[in-house]
C-alpha positions as CSV (number, residue, x, y, z in Angstrom):
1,X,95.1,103.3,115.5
2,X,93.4,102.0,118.9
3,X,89.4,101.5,118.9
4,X,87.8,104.1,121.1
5,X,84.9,100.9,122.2
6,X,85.3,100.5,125.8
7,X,85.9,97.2,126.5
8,X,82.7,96.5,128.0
9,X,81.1,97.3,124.5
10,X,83.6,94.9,122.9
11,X,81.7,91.4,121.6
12,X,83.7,88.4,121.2
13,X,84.9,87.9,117.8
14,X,83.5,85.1,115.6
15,X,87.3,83.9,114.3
16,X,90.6,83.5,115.9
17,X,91.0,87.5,115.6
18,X,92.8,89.1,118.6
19,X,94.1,92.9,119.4
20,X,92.5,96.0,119.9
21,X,93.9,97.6,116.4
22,X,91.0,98.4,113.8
23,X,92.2,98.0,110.2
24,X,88.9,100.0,108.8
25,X,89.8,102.9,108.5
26,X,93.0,102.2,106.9
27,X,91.1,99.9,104.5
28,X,88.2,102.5,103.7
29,X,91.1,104.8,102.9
30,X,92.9,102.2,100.5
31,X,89.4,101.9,98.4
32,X,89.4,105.2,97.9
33,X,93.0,105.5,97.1
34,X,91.9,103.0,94.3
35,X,89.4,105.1,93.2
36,X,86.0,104.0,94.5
37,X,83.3,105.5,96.6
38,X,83.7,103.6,100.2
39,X,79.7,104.5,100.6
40,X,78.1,103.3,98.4
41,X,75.9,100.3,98.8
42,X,78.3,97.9,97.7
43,X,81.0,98.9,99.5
44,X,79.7,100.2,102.8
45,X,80.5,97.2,105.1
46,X,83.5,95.9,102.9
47,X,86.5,97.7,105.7
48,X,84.7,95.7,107.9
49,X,84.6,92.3,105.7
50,X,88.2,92.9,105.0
51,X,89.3,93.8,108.6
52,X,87.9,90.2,109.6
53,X,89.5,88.4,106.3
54,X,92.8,89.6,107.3
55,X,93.0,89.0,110.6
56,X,91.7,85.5,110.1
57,X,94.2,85.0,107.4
58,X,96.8,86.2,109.7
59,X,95.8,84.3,113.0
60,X,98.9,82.7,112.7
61,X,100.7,85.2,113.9
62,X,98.6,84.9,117.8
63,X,98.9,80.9,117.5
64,X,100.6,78.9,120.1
65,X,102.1,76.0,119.3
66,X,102.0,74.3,123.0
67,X,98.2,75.2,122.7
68,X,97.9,73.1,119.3
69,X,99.8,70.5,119.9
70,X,99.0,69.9,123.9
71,X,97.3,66.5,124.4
72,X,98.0,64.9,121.4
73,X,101.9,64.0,121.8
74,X,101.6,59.9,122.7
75,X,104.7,57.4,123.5
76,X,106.0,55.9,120.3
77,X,105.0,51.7,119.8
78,X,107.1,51.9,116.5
79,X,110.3,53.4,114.7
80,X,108.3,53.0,111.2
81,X,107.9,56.2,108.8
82,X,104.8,58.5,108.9
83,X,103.5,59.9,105.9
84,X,100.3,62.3,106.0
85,X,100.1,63.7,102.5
86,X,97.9,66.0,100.9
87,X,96.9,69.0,104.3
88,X,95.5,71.8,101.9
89,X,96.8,75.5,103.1
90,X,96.4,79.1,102.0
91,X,98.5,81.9,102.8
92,X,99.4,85.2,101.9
93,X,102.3,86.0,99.9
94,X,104.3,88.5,102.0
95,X,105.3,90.4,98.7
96,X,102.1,91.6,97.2
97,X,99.7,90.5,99.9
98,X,98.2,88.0,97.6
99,X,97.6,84.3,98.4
100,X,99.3,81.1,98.0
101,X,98.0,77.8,98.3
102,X,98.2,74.0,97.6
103,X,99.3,71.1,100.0
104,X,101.5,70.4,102.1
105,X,102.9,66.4,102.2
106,X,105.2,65.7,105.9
107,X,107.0,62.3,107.2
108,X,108.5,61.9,109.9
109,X,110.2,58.6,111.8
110,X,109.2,58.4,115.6
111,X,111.8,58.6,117.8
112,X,110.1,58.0,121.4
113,X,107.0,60.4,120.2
114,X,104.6,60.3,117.8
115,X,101.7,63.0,117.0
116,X,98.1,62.7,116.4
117,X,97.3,62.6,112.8
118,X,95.0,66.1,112.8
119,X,97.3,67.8,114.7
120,X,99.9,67.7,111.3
121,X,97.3,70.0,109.5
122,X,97.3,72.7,112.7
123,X,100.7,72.9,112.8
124,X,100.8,73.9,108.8
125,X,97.6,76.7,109.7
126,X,99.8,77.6,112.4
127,X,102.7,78.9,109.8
128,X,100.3,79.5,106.6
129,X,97.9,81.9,108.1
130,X,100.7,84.5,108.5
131,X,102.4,87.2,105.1
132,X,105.1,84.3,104.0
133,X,107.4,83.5,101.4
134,X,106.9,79.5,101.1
135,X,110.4,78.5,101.3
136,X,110.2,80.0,105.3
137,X,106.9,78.2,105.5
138,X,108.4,74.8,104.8
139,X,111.4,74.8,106.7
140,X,109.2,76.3,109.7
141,X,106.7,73.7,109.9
142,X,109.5,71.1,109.5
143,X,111.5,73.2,112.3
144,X,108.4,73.0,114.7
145,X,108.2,69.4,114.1
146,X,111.5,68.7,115.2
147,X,111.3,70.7,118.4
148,X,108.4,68.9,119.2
149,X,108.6,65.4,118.7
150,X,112.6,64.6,118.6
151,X,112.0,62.5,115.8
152,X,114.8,60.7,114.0
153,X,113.6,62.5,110.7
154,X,111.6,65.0,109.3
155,X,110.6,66.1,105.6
156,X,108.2,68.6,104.7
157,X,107.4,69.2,100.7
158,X,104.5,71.9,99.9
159,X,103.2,72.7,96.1
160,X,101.6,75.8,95.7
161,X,99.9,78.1,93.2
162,X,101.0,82.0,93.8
163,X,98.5,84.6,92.6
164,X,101.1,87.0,92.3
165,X,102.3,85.2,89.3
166,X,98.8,83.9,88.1
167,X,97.4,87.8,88.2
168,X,99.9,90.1,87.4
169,X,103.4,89.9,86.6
170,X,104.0,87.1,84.2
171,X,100.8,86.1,84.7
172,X,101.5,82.6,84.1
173,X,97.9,80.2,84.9
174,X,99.9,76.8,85.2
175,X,102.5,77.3,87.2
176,X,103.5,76.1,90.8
177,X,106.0,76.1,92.9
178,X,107.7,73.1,95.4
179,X,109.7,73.8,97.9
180,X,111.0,71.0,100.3
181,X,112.4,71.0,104.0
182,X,114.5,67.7,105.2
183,X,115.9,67.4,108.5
184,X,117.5,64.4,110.5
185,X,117.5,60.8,108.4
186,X,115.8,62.2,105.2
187,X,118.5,64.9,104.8
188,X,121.0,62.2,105.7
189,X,119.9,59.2,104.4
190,X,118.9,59.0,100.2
191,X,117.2,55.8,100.6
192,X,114.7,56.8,103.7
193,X,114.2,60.1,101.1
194,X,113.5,58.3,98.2
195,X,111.1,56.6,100.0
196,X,109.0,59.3,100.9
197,X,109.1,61.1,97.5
198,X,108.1,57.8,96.1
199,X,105.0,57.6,98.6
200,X,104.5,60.9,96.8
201,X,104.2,59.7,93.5
């Protein structure tokens, strides 16, 4: 469904929220599917809340990658391993629309480019803020990585904690899952892998 705002009423949005669809409607409808009264005080500006919510949780989807990394791609001085542990991350399970979230831990060994340290934790919003399956997200950031810098090696481990499983289902409270993405020298080589899992620890 297409707003019927003409542009020139259009304001610009506080968060990275892009596109002309309006989710409202659709969300005032799923309240009431659920078997509440959209009107009520409570409940009067929450299609509107959620509208925002999602498309912020979804930015990912509108994010450019040249954008987040441009300017921040510098010659390499060394060939030593890079280890930025620790980037938090929340996403949205693709299954049940629920979210994910934990940390994400990447190395990488410079090849003739290296990357500036905050840019790491951009590249992770740019996959996480999208409906994923965490698996994909790991080997994606790890992918994008590669293209970028060339590197000799990549690795990407993430540990999360799914609502899906804490809520409903099995609803088991202490579980997590870690999924792990190596490409180049840390697929290849054990020792350079045992390193970073050691740096890990």
């Amino acid at each position: 469904m297409r707003s019927s705002a003409h542009p020139e009423d259009l304001t610009i949005p506080e968060f990275d929220e892009t596109g002309e669809t309006t989710l409202e409607p659709l969300v005032a409808e799923l309240i009431e599917g659920l078997g509440e009264d959209v009107t009520r005080e409570g409940l009067i500006k929450t299609p509107h809340r959620v509208e925002r919510s999602l498309k912020f949780l979804t930015s990912g989807y509108e994010a450019s990658l040249e954008d987040v990394l441009n300017g921040a791609l510098f010659d390499a001085e060394g060939s030593e391993m890079v280890v930025v542990k620790d980037i938090e991350f929340y996403s949205l399970c693709e299954h049940h629309m629920l979210p994910f979230f934990g940390k994400a831990h990447i190395a990488y060994i410079p090849n003739r480019t290296i990357l500036g340290l905050s840019k790491f934790a951009r590249v992770v919003d740019v996959f996480a803020r999208r409906m994923q399956v965490q698996e994909r997200m790991t080997s994606q950031i790890a992918d994008a990585l590669v293209d970028a810098l060339d590197p000799v090696g990549v690795a990407v481990v993430t540990e999360a904690s799914h609502l899906c499983m804490m809520m409903r289902g099995v609803e088991k409270q202490g579980s997590s899952t870690r999924t792990s993405a190596m490409r180049g020298a840390f697929r290849d080589d054990a020792r350079t892998r045992q390193e970073f899992l050691d740096a890990l620890r």
